[in-house]
PLY file of the C-alpha trace (Angstrom):
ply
format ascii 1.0
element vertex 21
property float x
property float y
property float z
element edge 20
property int vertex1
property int vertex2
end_header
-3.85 27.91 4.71
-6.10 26.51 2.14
-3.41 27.14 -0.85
-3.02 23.31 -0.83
-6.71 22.81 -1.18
-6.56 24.75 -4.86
-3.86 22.82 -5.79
-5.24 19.63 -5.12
-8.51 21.05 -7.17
-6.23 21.37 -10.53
-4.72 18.10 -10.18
-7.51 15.94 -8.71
-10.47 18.16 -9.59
-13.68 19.12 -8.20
-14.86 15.66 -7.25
-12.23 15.59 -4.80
-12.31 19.28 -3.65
-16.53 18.36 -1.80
-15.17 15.60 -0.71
-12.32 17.73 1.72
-14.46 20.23 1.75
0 1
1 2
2 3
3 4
4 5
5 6
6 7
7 8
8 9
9 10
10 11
11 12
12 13
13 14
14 15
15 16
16 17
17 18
18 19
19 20
């Protein structure tokens, strides 16, 4: 489930989102 990974996107932001990604 990648409902975590949008979460994370709001609070940390894109910058973080490429780097799990």
């Amino acid at each position: 489930v990648k409902n975590w990974v949008k979460e994370l996107r709001k609070m940390l932001g894109n910058e973080i989102c490429l780097c799990i990604v």
